[in-house]
Every structure is written in C-alpha cells, then in structure tokens.
N, C-alpha and C positions, 0 to 999 in steps of 0.2 A: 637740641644742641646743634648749632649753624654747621661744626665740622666732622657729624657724624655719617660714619660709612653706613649703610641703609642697606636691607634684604632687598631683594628682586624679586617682584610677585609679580605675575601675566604681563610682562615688558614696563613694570611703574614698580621704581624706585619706594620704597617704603619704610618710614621709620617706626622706631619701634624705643623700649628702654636700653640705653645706652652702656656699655660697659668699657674699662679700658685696655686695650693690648699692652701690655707691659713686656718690656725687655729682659730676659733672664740673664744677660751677661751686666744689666745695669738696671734697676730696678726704677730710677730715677726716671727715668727714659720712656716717656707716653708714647707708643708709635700712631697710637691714634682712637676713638672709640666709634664702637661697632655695635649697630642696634643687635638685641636679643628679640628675635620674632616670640610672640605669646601662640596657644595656640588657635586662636581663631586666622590667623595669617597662615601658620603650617597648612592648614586646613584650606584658605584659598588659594595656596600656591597647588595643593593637589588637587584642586575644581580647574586652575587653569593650565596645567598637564594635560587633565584630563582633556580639558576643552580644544587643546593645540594639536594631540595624536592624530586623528583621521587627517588632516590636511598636513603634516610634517611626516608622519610615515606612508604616504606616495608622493613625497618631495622627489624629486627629479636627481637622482648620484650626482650631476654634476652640480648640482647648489651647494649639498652637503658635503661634497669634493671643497666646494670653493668656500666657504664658512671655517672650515678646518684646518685648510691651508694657511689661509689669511690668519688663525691665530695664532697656529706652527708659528707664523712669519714675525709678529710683532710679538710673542716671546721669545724668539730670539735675538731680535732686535733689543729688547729690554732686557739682556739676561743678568745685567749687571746692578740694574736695578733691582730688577724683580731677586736677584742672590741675597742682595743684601737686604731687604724687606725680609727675606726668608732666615736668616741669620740672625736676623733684628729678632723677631717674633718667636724666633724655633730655640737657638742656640746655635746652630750647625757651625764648622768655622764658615769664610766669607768662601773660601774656596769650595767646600761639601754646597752652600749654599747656589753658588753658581752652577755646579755641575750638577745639583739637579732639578736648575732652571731649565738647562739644556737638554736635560732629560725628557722634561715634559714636554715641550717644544719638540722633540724626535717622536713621542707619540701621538703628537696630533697629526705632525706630517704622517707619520706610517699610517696611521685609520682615513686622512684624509686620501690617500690612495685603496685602501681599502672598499669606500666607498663605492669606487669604479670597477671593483674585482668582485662583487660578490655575484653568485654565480650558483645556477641550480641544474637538475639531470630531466632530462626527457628520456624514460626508457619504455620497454615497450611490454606491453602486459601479459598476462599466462592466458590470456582471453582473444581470439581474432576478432581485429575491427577498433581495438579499446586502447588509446593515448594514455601513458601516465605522462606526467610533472611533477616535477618533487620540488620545490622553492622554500626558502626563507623569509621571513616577514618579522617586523619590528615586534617584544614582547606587548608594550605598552607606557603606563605609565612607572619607571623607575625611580627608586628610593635608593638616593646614594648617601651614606654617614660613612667619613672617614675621619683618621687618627691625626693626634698632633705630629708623630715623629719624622712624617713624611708629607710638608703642606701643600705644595705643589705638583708632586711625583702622583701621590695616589690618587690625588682629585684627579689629574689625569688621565692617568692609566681607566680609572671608571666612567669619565661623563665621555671621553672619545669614543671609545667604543658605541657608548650608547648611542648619543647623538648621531655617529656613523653609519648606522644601521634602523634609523627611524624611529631610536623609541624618545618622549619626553622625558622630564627628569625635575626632580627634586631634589634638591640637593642642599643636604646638614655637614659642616664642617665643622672640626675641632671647636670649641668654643676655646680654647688658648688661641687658638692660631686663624684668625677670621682673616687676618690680611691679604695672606696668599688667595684666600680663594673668593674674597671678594675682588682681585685683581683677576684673577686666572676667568670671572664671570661676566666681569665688564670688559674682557678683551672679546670674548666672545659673545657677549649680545652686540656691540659694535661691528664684529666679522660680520652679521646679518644676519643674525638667528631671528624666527619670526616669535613674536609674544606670544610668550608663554610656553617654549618649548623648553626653555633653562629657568628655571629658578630657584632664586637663592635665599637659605631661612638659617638665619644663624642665631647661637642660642644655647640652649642648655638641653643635654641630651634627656632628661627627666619629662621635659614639656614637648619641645621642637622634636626629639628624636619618637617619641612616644605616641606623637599625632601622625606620624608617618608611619611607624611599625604598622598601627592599629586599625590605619586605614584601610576598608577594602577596595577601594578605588586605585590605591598602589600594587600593580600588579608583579612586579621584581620588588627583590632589595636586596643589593648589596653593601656588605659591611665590613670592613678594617679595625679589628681594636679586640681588648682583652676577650679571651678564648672563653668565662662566663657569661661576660654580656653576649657574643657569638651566640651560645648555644642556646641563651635565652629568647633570641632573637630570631634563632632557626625553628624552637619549638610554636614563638610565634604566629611565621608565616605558614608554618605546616598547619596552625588553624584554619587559615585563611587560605590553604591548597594554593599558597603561593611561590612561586620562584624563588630560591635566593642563593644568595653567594654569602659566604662565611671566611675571612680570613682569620684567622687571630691568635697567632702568636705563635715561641717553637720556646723549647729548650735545647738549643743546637750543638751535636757534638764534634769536636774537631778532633781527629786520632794522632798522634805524632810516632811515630815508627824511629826505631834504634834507626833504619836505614836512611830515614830521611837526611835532606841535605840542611842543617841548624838553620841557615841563614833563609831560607825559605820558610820552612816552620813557623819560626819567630815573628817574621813578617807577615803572615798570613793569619798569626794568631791577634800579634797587634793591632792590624787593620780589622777585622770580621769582629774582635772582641771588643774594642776598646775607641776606634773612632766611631764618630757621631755618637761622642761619652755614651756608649753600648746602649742608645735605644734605639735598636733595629729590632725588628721582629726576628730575622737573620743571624743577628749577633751570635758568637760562637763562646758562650759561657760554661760547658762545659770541655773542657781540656783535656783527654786523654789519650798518657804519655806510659809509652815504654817503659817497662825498667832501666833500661839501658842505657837510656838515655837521658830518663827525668831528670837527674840531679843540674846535668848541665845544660837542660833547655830550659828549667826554671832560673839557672843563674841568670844567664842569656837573655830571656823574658824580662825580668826585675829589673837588670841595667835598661833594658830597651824602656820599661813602661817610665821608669825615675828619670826618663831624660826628655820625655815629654813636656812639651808646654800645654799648660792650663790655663787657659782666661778668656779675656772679651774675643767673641767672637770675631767681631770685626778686623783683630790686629793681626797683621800679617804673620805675625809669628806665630800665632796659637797653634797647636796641633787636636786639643782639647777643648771642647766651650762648653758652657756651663752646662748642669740639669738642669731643666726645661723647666721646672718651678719648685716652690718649695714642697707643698708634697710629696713630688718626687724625690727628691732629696731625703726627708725625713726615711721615705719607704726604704732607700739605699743603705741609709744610718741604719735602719732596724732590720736590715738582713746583713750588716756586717755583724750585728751581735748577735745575729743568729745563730752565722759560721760560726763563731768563737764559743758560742754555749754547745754547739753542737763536736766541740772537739779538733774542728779542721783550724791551721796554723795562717794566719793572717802573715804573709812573707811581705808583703809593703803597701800600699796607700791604703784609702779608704776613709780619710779624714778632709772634713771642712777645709778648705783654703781660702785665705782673704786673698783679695785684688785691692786696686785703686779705686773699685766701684763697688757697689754691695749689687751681688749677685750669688749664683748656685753655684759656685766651682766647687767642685769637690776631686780629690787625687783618685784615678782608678787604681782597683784594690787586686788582688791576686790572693787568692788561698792557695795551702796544699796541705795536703794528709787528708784528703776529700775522699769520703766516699757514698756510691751511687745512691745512697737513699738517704744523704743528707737534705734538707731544704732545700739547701743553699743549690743543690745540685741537681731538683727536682721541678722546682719552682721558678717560673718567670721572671726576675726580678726589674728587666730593664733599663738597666743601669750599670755604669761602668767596672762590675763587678763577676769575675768568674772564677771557678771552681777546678784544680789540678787533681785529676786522680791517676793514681798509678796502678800500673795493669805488668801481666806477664809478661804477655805476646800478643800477636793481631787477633787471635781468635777470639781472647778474652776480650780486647778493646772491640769489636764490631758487639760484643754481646752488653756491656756497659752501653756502647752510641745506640743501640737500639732498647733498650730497657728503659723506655720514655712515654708517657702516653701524647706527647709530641710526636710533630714526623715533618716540621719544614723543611730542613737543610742542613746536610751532614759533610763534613770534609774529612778530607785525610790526606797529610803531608807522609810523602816514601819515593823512594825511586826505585822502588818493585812494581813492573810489570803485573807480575801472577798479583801482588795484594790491592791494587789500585785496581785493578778488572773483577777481583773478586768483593773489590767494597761497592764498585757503581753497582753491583748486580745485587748485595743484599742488604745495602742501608734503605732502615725502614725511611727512608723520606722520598719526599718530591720534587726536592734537586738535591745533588750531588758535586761536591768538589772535590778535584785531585791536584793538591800544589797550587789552589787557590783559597784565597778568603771565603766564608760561607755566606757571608754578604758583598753584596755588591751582585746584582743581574743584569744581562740585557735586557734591552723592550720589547724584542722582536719577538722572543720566545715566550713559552705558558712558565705563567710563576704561581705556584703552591704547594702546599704539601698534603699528607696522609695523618691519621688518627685527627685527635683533636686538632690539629693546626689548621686544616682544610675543610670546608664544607663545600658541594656543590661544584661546577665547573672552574675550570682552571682561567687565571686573568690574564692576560696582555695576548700580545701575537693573535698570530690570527686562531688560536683557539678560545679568542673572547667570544667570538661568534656563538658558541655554543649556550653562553648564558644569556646574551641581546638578544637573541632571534630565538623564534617558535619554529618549528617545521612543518611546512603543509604540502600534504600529498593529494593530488588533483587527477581526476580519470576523466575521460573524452572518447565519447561515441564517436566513432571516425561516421 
C-alpha cells in the first residue's frame, strides 16, 4: 500500500500487513494505515538494538544532549498538529490532545539536560592506597510496550529516558494508536539518532509484544497497560533475570470531607474522574463522601457531570470525546449493569449518545449507594464511570481509600490542616492529592504507585535513572 506508515528496523523504513487507524469520534474517518510487524521483524529490530549498544552507550552527552533537544524542539514546534493527530487517533478533546503534545516535548527537553547532569562518586576506601568510583552505565537493549490512553505522553516519558542515558530501544505501541508514535519516531530518527538505536514494530501485542517479552537479548522492559498483563509480564522477565518496570493501573480514591470547600471537591472530582472520558490509569473512580456532606456534593456533581459536552473531539466545544473504541465501550455498558445488579443506584448517565458522526460517545455515569466490595468499586473499569460511597467520618474514609489491592493515586478534598497531613502520611499510594485532581502529574517528578499498580522503579524525573542505568562500582590500586 503506496501510503502506508512503516515500522523502523536498524534506520530502514519497513513494510509490513497493513491495518487502519480509525477515528473514535467518527469512525468514517481513515487517519491512515500502519504496517503490523510479524515476528520475524520484532526479532530484527532486537539484533539491531542489539547491534547499535556498544557504540551509542559511549556516545558523547553532548550528542545525546543534542538529538533530544532537537526533538523537544520540533514537537513543540508541531504541537498543534501533532494534538490533533492525537485527538484524531485517541479521542482526547483537541485541547487534552495538545497539552499533551506539550507535555512530551517538556520531557525530552528535561532528559535532554539530563544527559549533561549525570554524574557519579569517587570516594575513598576502608583499605590505604585503594580508589573507589561508583558510576552509571546504560542497562542495554530496552523493550518499551505502551498504552493507548496516553500516545504521546507515555512513549515519551520511556524512550527519553532511555535513549538519555545510553541504552537502545525497541519499541511496541498501542496497536489502536500507531500514529503518535510513529510520528514521535520519525522526529527522532531525523534529530540524528544513529541506526538502530530507536526502533519501531507496531502491531499486535500477541505477536510484536510476545517476541520482545521473550527475548533474551532484551535486557529492560518496560511496560504501561492492564495490571494482568503487568504481572504476567513481570513474571516473565523474572525468568530471564531481567529488569523491568511495571505500570498498570489503580482504582483511585478521592475522599470529600463535610469540611471541604463543594466548589473545589466537585471540580476536582470532574476533572480526575471524568475528563479524558475517565481513561487515566489516575482517574478517581471511587468517590468517598462524608455523611455530611453526600447528599449535596452528589446534587452538585450530577448538575456539574449533565452539563458537559460530549462529542467529536475535534470541536471546540466538547468537554467529553468519545471511548476510544468499541470494546471499550461495550466493557463500560457491562459494568453499568453490573452497578445496577449489584444494588448501587445509577444517579445519571451511562448511556449511548448519537452525534452527527457514528462514533463512541457515551454520557459519563455516576453511581451511589456503593459500597467497597462492589465490582463497580473494586475493579478497573476505565471509563467514564465512578462509584459514591458514603462513610462516617475521615477515619472511616482513609480505611475505604486504602482497602484496595491498588495503590496509584489517592486524593482528598478538606480544609483541615491535621486531615490533609494526616492522609499524605497514610494513603496506601504513591502520589498523593490535597485539593487536587488525582490525575493530572508533572514531568519532573517520580510517578507510580504501591501494591499492584507499581512494579519496579519509579518513571519520569530524574528518578528514572534508577531503571535506565546499572550501577558499577570500580576499585584502583593508587
């Protein structure tokens, strides 16, 4: 096919069977098609990883400085394109789509400086006469597989790093969402990466993702996406005594205290629950509210969610854009009947919407009479769907937000001192909000959580280091 987008195998463009990106706010809508690598390709893109490490992991900082920079530079340059490719492809609205264009584009520049900061110890031995060094070094060849809901942002957050610090990379993307990261690779084999230190196999995680687990020439992998593929994929690499990084997923609790200020609350719970139609790993799907308070921060909620716009992503108006496909969708549909068999009270949406275009819009849904060992309220759903349970007091709700075998991101809206000091110290997660959304993070900082949500070291800021780099401790006979 003359206008298919092609894997990247050791710096040569490569075709493969063709599939098409389809737009989930208009199904009509071809954004374009994208070879599916088979795996005899998986397989040579990790011989030319392999091939590329010795001579890219003692590449010179300032190269790697300057490859990183330069694609910092031209996605931000393109963010408005690149938003809307990602809007097209994902659902986001155009504005979610742009800002995290720009997001990714912040984390190349921060690693692109990184590059020039890293930095090891000379100290001095228990032994006279005898030099230690303590330095870092690139791990090898990495295995990046990331999620649809984030097509830009995550490939980021993991090939910067890597490439930052010397290692190769292989890298599997969404099969929904090949665009972004076919764009986000050809900016960067352009910036001057040498053949074969990036490439790209897209495809279907069954084949593509399966030749990368399996290989032992992949010496990392990290991975984004449901918390059983995660774990399967951890037990994996523990065959193979290999490295990995594990993100995958949270059931995140947001607490609302009688004290809180409503108009804070509501917004916090809007934004963290219900934009990017709630598929954030982050999303704050379960809800728990004071007594005190419930009746009229679910009034307050329901006006807030019924006055949102639903539809094409693209149109300025939207607040909402669609679920990401039909699967999805369906999975949404059959955990609203779940809530309803399982007794909790469906207070407003959760049903199909037509547009002008045939697409996945569906109304975000609101339960209450929830309680903690419902599905609904236990389970992942990923979709713009969450769950109101009412509690005593704060004691009770921190024991609810931690009774999860999650542990990404927990909030809690109040304008108490002592309960805000007393939730950052004991919510089981690994971020924490006070009077913020539970989604939404900087780049600068470590992002993940505890129990099942997190495996492995912590992503972005400069605590990425700990999973790109090995540590070598070196002694010297003075």
């Amino acid at each position: 096919m003359s206008d298919q987008k092609q894997n990247f195998i050791g710096g040569t463009w490569v075709a493969g069977d063709a599939a098409a990106n389809i737009n989930p706010s208009n199904t009509a809508d071809i954004i374009g098609h994208y070879a599916r690598a088979n795996e005899a390709q998986a397989l040579d893109a990790i011989s030319a990883a392999k091939a590329a490490f010795p001579a890219w992991s003692r590449s010179a900082p300032l190269e790697r400085h300057g490859i990183l920079r330069r694609a910092s530079d031209e996605i931000l340059a393109r963010k408005n394109e690149l938003g809307q490719l990602l809007s097209r492809e994902e659902g986001k609205t155009l504005a979610e789509g742009i800002g995290e264009t720009v997001r990714a584009a912040q984390i190349f520049d921060f690693f692109a400086g990184e590059a020039l900061r890293l930095a090891g110890e000379t100290v001095p031995s228990v032994r006279p006469g005898v030099g230690v060094e303590v330095t870092r070094e690139a791990v090898g060849v990495v295995g990046v597989i990331t999620p649809w809901n984030f097509p830009i942002a995550i490939p980021a957050w993991k090939l910067a790093p890597a490439l930052c610090y010397g290692n190769t990379v292989v890298f599997k993307p969404a099969d929904l969402v090949p665009g972004c990261a076919w764009e986000l690779v050809d900016i960067l084999q352009r910036a001057g990466l040498p053949e074969g230190v990036l490439n790209l196999v897209m495809g279907r995680g069954s084949v593509v993702g399966q030749a990368i687990v399996q290989s032992p020439d992949v010496d990392a992998l990290t991975f984004t996406g449901s918390q059983p593929t995660g774990a399967a994929l951890a037990l994996d690499s523990a065959k193979l005594m290999r490295k990995s990084q594990m993100e995958m997923g949270g059931k995140n609790p947001f607490i609302v205290l009688a004290d809180a200020d409503l108009d804070v609350a509501v917004d916090c719970v809007t934004q963290g629950t219900f934009f990017s139609t709630g598929q954030r790993c982050t999303a704050s799907s379960r809800i728990i509210v004071e007594d005190a308070i419930h009746d009229k921060f679910v009034t307050t909620l329901s006006e807030r969610i019924n006055a949102l716009t639903v539809g094409d992503a693209l149109d300025p108006a939207t607040q909402i854009g669609p679920v990401v496909d039909a699967s999805q969708l369906a999975q949404n549909e059959g955990y609203i009947q779940i809530g309803q068999a399982e007794g909790a009270r469906l207070v407003t949406g959760g049903e199909r919407l037509t547009r002008s275009t045939e697409g996945f819009f569906q109304r975000p849904a609101l339960f209450t009479d929830c309680t903690n060992d419902m599905r609904i309220a236990r389970e992942e759903i990923f979709g713009p769907v969450a769950a109101v349970i009412r509690v005593a007091d704060y004691d009770a709700a921190l024991d609810v937000a931690n009774d999860t075998h999650f542990g990404l991101s927990a909030g809690i809206a109040t304008t108490s001192l002592k309960h805000a000091t007393h939730f950052k110290r004991n919510a089981e997660a690994g971020m924490v909000m006070v009077n913020v959304p539970t989604a939404g993070v900087d780049f600068h900082v470590p992002f993940g959580g505890r129990k099942a949500s997190s495996f492995g070291p912590r992503e972005q800021g400069r605590y990425a280091v700990e999973f790109y780099t090995t540590v070598k401790t070196a002694y010297t006979l003075a």
